[in-house]
N, C-alpha and C positions, 0 to 999 in steps of 0.2 A: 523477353518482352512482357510475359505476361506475367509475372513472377514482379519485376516493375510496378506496372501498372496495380498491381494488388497489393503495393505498399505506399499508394499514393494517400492512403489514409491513415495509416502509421502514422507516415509524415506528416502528413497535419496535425497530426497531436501536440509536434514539438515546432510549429508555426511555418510550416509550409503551406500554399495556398493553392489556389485552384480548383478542382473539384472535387480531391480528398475533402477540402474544407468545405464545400458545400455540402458533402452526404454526411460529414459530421455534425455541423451544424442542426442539419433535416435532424437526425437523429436527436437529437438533443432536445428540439425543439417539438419534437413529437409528428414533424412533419412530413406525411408518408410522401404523399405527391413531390412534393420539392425534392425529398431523396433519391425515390426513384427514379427522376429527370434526372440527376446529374449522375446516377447509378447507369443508367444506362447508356449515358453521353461518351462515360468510359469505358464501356464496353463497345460501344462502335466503334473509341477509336483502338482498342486492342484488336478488333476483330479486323477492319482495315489492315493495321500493321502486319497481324499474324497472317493475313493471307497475302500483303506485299511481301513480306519474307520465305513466306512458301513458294511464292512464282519465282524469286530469283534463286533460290533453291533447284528449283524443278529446271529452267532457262541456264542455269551453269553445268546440271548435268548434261543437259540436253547438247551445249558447246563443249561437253568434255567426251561426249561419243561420236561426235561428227553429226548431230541428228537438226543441229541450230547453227546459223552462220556466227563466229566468233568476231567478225572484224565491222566495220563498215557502224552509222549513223543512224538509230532507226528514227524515218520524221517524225513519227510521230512524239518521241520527245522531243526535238530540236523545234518540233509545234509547240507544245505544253510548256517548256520553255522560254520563247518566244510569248507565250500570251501571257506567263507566270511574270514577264520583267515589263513586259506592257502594261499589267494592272498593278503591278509598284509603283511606276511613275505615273499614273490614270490616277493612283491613291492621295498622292500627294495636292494633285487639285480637285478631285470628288471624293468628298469622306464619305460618302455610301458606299465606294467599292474598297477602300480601306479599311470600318468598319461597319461589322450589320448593323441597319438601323433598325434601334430598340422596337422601331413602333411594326415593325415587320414580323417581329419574333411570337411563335406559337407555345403554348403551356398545356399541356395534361395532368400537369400537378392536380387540377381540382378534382377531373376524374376520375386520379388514381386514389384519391382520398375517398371520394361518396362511396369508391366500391369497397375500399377493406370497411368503412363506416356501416355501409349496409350490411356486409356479409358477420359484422360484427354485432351487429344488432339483430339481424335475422338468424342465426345462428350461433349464439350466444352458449344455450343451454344445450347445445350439443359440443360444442369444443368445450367448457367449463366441464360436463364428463368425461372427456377426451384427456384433456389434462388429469383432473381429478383421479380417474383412473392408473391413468402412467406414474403418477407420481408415489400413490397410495400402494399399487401391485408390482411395482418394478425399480423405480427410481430410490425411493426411500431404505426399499431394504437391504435393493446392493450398497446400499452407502454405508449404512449402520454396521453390517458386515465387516465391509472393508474397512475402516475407521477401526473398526472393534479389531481389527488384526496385530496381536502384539510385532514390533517392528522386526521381532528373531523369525519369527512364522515365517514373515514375506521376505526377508533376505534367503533364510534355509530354503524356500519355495523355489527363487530366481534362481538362486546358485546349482539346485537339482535339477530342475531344468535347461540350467545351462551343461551340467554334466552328461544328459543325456541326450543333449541334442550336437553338443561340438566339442565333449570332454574336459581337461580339466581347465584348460586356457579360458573357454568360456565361460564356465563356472566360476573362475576368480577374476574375471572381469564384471561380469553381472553382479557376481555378490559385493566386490567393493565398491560398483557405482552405487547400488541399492544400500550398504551402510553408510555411504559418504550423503546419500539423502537425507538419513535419520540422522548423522552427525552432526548437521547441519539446524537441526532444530524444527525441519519442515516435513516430515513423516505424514499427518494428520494432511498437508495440504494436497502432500504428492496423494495419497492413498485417494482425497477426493476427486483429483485430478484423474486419475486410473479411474475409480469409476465414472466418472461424468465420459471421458473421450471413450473407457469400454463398452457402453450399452450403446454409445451413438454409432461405433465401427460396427457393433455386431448389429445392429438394425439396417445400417448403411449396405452389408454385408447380406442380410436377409433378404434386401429389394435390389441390391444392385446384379448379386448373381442370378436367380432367374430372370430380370430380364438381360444380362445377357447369354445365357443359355438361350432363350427364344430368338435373340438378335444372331446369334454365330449362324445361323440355318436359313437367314430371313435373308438376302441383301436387302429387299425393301425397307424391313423393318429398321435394320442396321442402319441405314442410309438416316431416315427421320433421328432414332438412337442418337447418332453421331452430332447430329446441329444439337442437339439437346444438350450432350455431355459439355461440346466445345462450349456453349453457351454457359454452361453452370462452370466452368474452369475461367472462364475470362471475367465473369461477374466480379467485381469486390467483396473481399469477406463480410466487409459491415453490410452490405446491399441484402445480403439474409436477415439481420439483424430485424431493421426497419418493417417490415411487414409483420413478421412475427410479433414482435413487440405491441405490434396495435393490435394484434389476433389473440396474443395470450399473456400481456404484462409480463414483468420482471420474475426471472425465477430460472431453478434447473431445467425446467422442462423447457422451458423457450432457449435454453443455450443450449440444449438437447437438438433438437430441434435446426437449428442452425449447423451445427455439427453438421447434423447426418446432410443436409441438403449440399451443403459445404464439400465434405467429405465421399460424396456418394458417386460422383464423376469415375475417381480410379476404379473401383468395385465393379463397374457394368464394362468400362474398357478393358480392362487386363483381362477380364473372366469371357468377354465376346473376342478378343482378339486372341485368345489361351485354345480356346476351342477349334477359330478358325485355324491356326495354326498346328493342330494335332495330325499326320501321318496319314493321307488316305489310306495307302497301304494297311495299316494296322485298322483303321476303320474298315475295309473292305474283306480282313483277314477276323475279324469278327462278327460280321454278317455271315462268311462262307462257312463260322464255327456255332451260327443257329441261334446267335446273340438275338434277343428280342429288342425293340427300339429301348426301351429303358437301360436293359442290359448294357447294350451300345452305349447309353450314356453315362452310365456309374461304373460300370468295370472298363471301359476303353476312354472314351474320349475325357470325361473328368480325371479322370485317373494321370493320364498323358497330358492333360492340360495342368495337373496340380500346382506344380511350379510357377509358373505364370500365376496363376490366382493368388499362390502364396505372394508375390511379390506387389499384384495389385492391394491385398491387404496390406501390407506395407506401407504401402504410399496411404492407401484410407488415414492407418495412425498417423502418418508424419501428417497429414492435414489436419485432420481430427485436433492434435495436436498443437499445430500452426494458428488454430483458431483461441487458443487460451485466452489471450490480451483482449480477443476482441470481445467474448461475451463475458471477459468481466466488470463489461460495461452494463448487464442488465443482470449484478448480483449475486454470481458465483464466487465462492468463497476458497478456490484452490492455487494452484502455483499462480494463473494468471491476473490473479487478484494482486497476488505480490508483485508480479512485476509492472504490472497498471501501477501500482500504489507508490512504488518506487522510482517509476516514468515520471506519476504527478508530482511528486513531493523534492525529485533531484536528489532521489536518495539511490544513490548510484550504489552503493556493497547492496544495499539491499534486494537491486534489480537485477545483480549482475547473480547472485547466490542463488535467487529464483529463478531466472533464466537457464542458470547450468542443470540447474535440478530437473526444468522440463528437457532440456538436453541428453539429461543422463537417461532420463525414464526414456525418451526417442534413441536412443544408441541400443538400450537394452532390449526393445522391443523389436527394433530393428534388427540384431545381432542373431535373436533367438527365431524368428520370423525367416530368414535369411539362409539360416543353419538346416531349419525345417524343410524349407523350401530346396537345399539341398540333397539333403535326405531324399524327400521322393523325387528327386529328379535322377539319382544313382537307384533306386528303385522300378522306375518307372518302367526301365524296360522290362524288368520282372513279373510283365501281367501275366498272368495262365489265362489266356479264353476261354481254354473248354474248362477250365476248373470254377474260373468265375473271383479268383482268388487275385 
């Protein structure tokens, strides 16, 4: 459902309507207010579905252990029912209850505009350093780096790391997807593509694991956590877009930027749910071994949790990732540019060659991600407590 719902603006590209087409539209037009109204219209109605789908979820186990009556009429749908086929035929002689009357209808469009206005104009010269800085100390030089990397370096690179993380199989899977990229003519796109989705996972990755390292120990905390992440997963990808864009213009730091907010959901769940999930035993066999709270947390429970995090980084790239087409709508120049280009233009070889290429880089990332994450899960038992090792 909600994987759906976050290709509702996809589809508008290629003339589906509704209210992909309204936040494209907003977006287009510069219109923050109008976008985030229909940004979040869609997000009510995912967040509806995904919790009707969770109740009949939870209501069929609950009939599959004897804990819910399985048979019989509950009234209160054959009420809901009943009043759902009364206001059909009600509809047909009062078009108010057929549909909303326009003149009823409420807007925060303009509010949501005064306030990125104001916060745009009132702090101006502090996000213009903000950007300024990102782009000049971090952004710029991984780029030129990796650009600057002859295309032998990064395949030798892939392929050794695939040797030593899942021997030779992985190795000559990674290294052929990674020359079949350069084969292809798009080296220079993919390379910008790696950088842009790598600096947004690892910052994603910086904020999302300690908070949930604070969340695995909080329930409270966890609890609030939780409506947040759910809320940044169901949002549409362009719905990032739109704000940013009026906060910091067109450019890598604003597709930056989107990413991480994008992308930053898996990163705090895998890593708070990695943790709860670790062995009291072994946490309680580490306090009795003189482990200090830190200690507990870098030689036992991080350690036992690594898997799980490994796998939540994972999902960061495949989003990270996932977001290509969209911000290169505000100007990036990597794979996502190409398959935008070849979306608008119905240049289909050209969309489908770009597409596979962010495919290949998400298999390889994924494959080696994967491998690792198996590693220390055949590790993981191997803690020494009293060594620390």
């Amino acid at each position: 459902i909600m994987l759906s719902l976050n290709m509702v603006i996809i589809a508008s590209m290629i003339g589906a309507g509704g209210l992909g087409f309204d936040v494209l539209s907003a977006l287009r037009r510069l219109d923050i207010g109008g976008g985030l109204e229909a940004g979040i219209a869609i997000v009510v109605l995912a967040v509806a579905l995904d919790r009707l789908s969770q109740a009949v979820a939870v209501r069929k186990a609950r009939v599959i252990t004897g804990e819910a009556p399985s048979g019989g009429r509950d009234p209160v749908v054959v009420a809901a029912l009943v009043a759902a086929a009364a206001a059909a035929v009600a509809g047909l002689f009062v078009p108010a209850i057929a549909a909303y009357p326009e003149a009823w209808t409420l807007t925060t469009g303009a509010f949501w505009s005064n306030v990125i206005g104001w916060v745009n104009v009132t702090f101006f010269d502090t996000l213009e350093a903000i950007k300024t800085t990102m782009l000049l100390g971090v952004l710029i030089p991984v780029k030129r780096f990796l650009i600057g990397l002859p295309w032998t370096v990064v395949v030798a690179f892939v392929a050794a790391a695939g040797w030593t993380l899942g021997g030779a199989r992985l190795a000559l899977l990674t290294g052929v997807l990674a020359t079949s990229i350069a084969a292809v003519g798009l080296f220079e796109e993919a390379m910008t593509t790696v950088y842009l989705c790598g600096v947004s996972v690892v910052i994603a990755t910086l904020i999302g694991l300690p908070i949930g390292i604070a969340a695995s120990t909080r329930p409270r905390l966890w609890a609030v956590v939780r409506v947040v992440i759910d809320t940044l997963q169901t949002l549409p990808s362009f719905v990032y877009l739109i704000p940013v864009v009026m906060l910091f213009r067109v450019g890598d730091f604003t597709a930056m930027i989107a990413i991480v907010a994008y992308a930053l959901a898996p990163a705090i769940r895998y890593s708070a749910v990695g943790l709860m999930r670790v062995d009291p035993q072994m946490v309680e066999a580490g306090i009795a071994a003189g482990c200090t709270p830190r200690q507990l947390l870098t030689k036992v429970r991080l350690r036992l949790a690594f898997p799980e995090i490994m796998l939540g980084l994972n999902q960061t790239v495949m989003l990270a990732l996932s977001m290509l087409v969209i911000t290169a709508l505000v100007g990036t120049r990597d794979l996502g540019q190409e398959v935008y280009v070849g979306l608008t233009k119905a240049d289909v070889g050209r969309g489908v060659v770009a597409g596979l290429a962010v495919a290949f880089i998400a298999i390889i990332a994924d494959r080696l991600i994967t491998a690792a994450a198996g590693r220390a899960s055949g590790q993981a038992g191997g803690t020494d407590l009293a060594g620390g090792r």
